[in-house]
C-alpha positions as CSV (number, residue, x, y, z in Angstrom):
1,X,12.2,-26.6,0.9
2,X,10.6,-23.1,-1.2
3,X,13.2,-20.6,-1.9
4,X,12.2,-17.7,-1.2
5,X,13.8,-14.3,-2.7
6,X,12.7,-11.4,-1.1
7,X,13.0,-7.9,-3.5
8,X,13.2,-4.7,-1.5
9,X,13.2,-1.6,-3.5
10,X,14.6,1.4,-1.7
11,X,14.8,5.1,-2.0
12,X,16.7,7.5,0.8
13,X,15.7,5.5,3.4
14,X,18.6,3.8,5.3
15,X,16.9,4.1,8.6
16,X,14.0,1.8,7.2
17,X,16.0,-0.7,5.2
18,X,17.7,-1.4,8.6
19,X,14.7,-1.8,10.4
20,X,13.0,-3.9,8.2
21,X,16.5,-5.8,7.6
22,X,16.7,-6.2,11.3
23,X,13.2,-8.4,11.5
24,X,14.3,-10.4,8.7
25,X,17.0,-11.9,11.0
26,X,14.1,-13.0,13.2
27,X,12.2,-15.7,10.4
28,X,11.8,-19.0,11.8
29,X,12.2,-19.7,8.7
30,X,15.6,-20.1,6.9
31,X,15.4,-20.9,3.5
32,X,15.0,-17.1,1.8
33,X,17.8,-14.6,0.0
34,X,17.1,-11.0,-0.1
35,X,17.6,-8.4,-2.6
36,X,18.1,-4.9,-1.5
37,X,17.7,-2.6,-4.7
38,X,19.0,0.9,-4.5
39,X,16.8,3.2,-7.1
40,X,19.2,5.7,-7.5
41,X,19.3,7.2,-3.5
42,X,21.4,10.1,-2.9
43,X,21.3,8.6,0.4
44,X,22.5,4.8,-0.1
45,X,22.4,2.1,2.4
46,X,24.9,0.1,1.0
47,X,26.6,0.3,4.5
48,X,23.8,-0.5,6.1
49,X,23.1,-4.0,4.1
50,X,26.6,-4.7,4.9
51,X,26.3,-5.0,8.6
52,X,23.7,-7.8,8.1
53,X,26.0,-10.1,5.7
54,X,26.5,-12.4,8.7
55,X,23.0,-12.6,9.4
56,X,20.9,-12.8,5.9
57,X,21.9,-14.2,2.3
58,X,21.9,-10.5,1.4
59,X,23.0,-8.8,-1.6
60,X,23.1,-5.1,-2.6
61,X,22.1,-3.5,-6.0
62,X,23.0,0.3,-6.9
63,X,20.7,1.6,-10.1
64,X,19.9,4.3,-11.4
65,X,16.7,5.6,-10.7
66,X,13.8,4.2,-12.7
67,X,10.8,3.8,-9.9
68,X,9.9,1.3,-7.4
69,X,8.0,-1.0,-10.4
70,X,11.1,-1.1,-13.0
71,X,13.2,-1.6,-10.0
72,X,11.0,-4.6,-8.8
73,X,11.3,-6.2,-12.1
74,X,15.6,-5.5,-11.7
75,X,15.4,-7.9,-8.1
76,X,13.1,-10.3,-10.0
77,X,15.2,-10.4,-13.2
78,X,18.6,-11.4,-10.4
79,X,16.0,-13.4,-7.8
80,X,17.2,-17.2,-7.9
81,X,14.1,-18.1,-5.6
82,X,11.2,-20.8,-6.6
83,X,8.9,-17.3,-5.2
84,X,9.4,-14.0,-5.0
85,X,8.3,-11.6,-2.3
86,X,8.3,-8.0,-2.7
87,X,8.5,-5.4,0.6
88,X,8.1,-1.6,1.0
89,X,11.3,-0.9,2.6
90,X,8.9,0.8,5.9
91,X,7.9,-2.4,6.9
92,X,8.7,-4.8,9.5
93,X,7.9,-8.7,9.2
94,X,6.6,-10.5,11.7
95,X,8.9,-13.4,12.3
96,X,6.7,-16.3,11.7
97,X,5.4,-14.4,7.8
98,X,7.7,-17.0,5.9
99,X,6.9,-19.9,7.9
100,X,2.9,-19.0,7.4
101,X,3.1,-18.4,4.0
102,X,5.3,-21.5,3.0
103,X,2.4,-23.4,5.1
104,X,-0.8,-21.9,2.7
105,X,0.9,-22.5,-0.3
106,X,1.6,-26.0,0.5
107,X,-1.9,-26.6,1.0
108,X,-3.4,-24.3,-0.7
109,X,-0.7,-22.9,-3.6
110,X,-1.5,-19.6,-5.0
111,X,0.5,-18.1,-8.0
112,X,0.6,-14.9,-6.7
113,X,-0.9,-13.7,-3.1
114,X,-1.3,-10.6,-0.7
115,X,-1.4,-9.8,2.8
116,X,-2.8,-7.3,5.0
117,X,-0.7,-4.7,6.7
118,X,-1.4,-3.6,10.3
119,X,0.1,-0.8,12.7
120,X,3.2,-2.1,15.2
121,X,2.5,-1.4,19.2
122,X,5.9,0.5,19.0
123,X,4.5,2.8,16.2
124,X,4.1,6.7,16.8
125,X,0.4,8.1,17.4
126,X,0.7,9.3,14.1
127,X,1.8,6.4,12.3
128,X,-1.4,4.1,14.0
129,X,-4.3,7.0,13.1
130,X,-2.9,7.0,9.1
131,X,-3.0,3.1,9.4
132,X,-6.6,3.3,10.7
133,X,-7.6,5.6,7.5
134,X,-6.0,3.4,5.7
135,X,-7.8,0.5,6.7
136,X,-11.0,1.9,8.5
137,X,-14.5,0.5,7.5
138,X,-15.3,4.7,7.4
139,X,-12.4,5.2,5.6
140,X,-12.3,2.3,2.9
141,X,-15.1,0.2,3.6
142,X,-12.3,-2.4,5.3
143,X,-11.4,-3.7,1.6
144,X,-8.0,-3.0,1.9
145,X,-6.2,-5.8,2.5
146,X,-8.6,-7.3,4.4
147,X,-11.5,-10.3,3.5
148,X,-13.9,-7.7,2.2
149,X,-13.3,-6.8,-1.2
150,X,-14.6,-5.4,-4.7
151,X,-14.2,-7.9,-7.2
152,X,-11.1,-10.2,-7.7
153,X,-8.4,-9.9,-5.0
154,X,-5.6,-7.6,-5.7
155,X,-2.4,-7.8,-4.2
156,X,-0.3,-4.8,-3.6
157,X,3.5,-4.0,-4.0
158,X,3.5,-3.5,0.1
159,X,3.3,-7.4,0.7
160,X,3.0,-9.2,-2.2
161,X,4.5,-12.5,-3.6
162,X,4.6,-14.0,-6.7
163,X,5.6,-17.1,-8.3
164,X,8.6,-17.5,-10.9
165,X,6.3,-18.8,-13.1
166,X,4.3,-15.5,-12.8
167,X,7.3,-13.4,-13.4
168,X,8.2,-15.4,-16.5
169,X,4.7,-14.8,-18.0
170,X,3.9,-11.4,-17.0
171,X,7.3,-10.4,-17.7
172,X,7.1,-8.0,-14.3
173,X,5.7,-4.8,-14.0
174,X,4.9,-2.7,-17.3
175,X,4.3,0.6,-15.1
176,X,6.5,2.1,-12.4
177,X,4.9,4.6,-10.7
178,X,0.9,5.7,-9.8
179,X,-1.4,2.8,-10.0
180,X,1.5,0.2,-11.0
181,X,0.4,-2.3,-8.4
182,X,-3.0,-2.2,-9.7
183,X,-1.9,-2.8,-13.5
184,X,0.0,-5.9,-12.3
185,X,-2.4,-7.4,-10.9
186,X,-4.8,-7.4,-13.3
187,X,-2.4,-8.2,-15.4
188,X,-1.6,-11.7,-13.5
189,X,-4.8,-12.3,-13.3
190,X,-5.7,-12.2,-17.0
191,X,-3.3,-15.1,-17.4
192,X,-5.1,-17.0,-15.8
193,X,-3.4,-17.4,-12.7
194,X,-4.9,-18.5,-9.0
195,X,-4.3,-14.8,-6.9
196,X,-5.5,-14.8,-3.3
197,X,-5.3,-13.0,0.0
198,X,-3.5,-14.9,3.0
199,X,-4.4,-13.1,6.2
200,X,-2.0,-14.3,8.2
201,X,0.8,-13.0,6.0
202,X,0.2,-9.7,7.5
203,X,3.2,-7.1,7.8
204,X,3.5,-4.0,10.1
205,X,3.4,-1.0,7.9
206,X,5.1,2.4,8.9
207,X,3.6,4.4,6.5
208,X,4.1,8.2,6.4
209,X,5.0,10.2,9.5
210,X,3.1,13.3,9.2
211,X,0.5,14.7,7.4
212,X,2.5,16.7,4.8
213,X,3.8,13.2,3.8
214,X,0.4,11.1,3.9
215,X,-1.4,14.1,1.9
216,X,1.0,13.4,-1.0
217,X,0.4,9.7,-1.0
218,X,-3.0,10.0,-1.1
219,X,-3.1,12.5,-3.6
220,X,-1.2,10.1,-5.9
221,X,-3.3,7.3,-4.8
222,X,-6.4,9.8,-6.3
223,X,-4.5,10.3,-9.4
224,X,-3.5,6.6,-9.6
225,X,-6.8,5.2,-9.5
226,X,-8.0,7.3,-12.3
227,X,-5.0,6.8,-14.6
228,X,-5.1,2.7,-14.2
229,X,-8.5,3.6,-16.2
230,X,-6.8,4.5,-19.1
231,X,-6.1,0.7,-19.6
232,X,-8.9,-1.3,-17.5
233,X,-12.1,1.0,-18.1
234,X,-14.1,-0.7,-15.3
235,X,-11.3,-0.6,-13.0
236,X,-12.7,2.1,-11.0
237,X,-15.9,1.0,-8.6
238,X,-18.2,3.0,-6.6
239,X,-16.6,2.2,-3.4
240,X,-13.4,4.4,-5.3
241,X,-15.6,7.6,-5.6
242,X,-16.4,8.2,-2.2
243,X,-13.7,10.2,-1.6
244,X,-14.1,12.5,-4.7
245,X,-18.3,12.7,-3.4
246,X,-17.0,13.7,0.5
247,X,-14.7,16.4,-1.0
248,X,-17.4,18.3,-3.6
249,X,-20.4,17.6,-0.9
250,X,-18.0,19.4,2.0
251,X,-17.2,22.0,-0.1
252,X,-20.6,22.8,-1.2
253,X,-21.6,21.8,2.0
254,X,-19.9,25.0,3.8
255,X,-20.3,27.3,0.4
256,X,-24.2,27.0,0.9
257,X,-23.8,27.1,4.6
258,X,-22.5,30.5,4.6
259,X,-24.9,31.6,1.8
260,X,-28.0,29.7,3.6
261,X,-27.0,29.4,6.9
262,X,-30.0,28.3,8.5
263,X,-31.8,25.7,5.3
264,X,-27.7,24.0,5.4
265,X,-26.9,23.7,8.7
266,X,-28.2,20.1,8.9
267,X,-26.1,19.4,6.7
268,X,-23.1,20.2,9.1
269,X,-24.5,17.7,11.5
270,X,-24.4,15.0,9.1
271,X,-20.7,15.8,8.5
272,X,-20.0,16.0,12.2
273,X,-21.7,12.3,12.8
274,X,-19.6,10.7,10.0
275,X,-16.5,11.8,12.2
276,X,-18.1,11.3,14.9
277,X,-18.3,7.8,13.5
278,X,-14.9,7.4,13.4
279,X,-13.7,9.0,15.9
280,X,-15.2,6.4,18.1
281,X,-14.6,3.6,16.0
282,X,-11.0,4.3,15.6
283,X,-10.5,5.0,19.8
284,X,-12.0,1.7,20.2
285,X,-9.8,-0.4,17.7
286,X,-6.5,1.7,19.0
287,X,-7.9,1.7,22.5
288,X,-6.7,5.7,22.8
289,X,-9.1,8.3,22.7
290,X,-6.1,10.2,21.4
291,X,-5.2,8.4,18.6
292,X,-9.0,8.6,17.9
293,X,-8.7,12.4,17.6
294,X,-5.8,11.5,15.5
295,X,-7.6,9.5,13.4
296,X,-10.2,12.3,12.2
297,X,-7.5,14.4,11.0
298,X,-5.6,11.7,8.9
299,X,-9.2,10.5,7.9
300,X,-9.9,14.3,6.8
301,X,-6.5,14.6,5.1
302,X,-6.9,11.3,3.3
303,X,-10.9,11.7,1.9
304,X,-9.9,15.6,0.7
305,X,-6.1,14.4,-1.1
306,X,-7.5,11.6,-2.9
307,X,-10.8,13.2,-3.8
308,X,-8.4,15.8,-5.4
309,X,-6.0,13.5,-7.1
310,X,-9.0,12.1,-8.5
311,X,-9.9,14.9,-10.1
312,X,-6.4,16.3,-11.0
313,X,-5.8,13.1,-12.9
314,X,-9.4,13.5,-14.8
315,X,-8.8,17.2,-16.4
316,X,-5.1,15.2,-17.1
317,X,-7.5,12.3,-19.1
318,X,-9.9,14.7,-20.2
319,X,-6.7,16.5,-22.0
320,X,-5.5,13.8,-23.4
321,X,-8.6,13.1,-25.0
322,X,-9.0,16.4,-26.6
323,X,-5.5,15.7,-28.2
């Protein structure tokens, strides 16, 4: 029977790692360990790991802080699994994950995989409109996580596994923050080894809780997709820019408006149907005309942050450059 190890980097978030400790007792599956990692939190959860020592082979690690990358490559350096998985610690896992994942890569092995992540019924409005911009065809075109994609699949850090082997070549991750999922990845993939999505292996992702908090992640998403180009040039697609081309269009968009009020205005209507768009896409998929409203906000937030990290991260290239 596959061991698996399960790596669970954490930062100040007790609440989480008990949650997401809490559905781990739930596997139908039996044969895993689990590695809490503790990257330097001023708010541990030691105590929290302990309560589940009579449920879960679990062990607790305190480090100090390094990033969620370096302290990947500290669970997979101390895993003792035939296949490591690696968890955001604001995830839950559905119970049946291990058991569906063991069953693909017996018939179908991968050296390293990915899975989708989808919003829980007991989630917050909040929480499901992000996870719709996240994962909208308005949004992202539906390539994230999903079986639309650009290019080669990627797996991200989220819900991601990897193979022993694939830790022994790679050598884990060489980045530890902005884009280090993405460097990995192609990482595993230039050695050669099979990388796939299995849908079924699909988690319930928490996300942020507001939009202070999901307007910083986007904003280093932004930031992270330009800086991976430092290494892989063609890393960045079309499908990647959209963001950055919503954010200077709006802006001209209501510059010119207020200049030209009456040649621009059309312009304002094309804007208005693209949220429109996903306003009623994302009250259909949610089935809450609410979260729908919801959705246009988060959408908003996420297209303007990342359009901005984007460019943030290019004058930070184009300086380097000049050095």
């Amino acid at each position: 029977m596959r061991l698996f190890s399960i790596i669970i980097p954490v930062y100040n978030r007790p609440d989480e790692v008990a949650e997401l400790l809490e559905s781990l007792t739930e596997q139908d599956y039996e044969s895993f360990e689990v590695l809490v990692v503790e990257d330097g939190s001023t708010k541990d959860c030691r105590s929290v790991v302990e309560k589940f020592k009579d449920q879960l082979a679990v062990t607790y690690f305190y480090k100090e802080n390094t990033g969620q990358g370096f302290s990947r490559n500290f669970g997979f350096q101390r895993a003792k699994g035939d296949y490591f998985i690696v968890y955001d610690s604001d995830c839950l896992i559905p119970s049946g994950y291990l058991s569906k994942v063991n069953h693909f890569l017996n018939d179908n092995y991968l050296d390293a995989y990915g899975g989708p992540d989808k919003d829980h019924p007991d989630f917050t409005y909040m929480q499901k409109a992000i996870s719709y911009s996240m994962t909208g065809l308005f949004t992202t075109g539906g390539i994230r996580g999903g079986e639309k994609r650009i290019g080669n699949f990627q797996p991200r850090g989220f819900n991601m596994g990897i193979s022993r082997e694939v830790f022994e070549k790679t050598k884990g991750y060489k980045m530890t923050r902005m884009g280090e999922d993405i460097e990995y990845s192609i990482r595993i993939l230039s050695h050669g080894f099979k990388v796939g999505l299995i849908p079924e292996a699909f988690v319930y992702h928490k996300r942020r809780t507001n939009l202070k908090q999901f307007f910083k992640q986007a904003l280093s998403f932004g930031r992270g997709r330009v800086f991976i180009q430092k290494y892989f040039p063609k890393e960045i697609k079309l499908v990647h820019t959209f963001p950055l081309v919503f954010l200077v269009g709006f802006v001209t968009n209501f510059v010119l408006l207020l200049i030209y009020p009456n040649i621009f205005q059309w312009t304002s209507y094309l804007i208005a149907l693209y949220f429109g768009l996903i306003l009623v896409d994302a009250t259909v998929k949610q089935r809450s005309f609410v979260i729908g409203i919801m959705s246009v906000a988060t959408s908003f937030t996420q297209l303007i942050a990342y359009g901005l990290g984007f460019i943030k991260e290019g004058f930070i290239r184009l300086k380097d450059l000049k050095k």
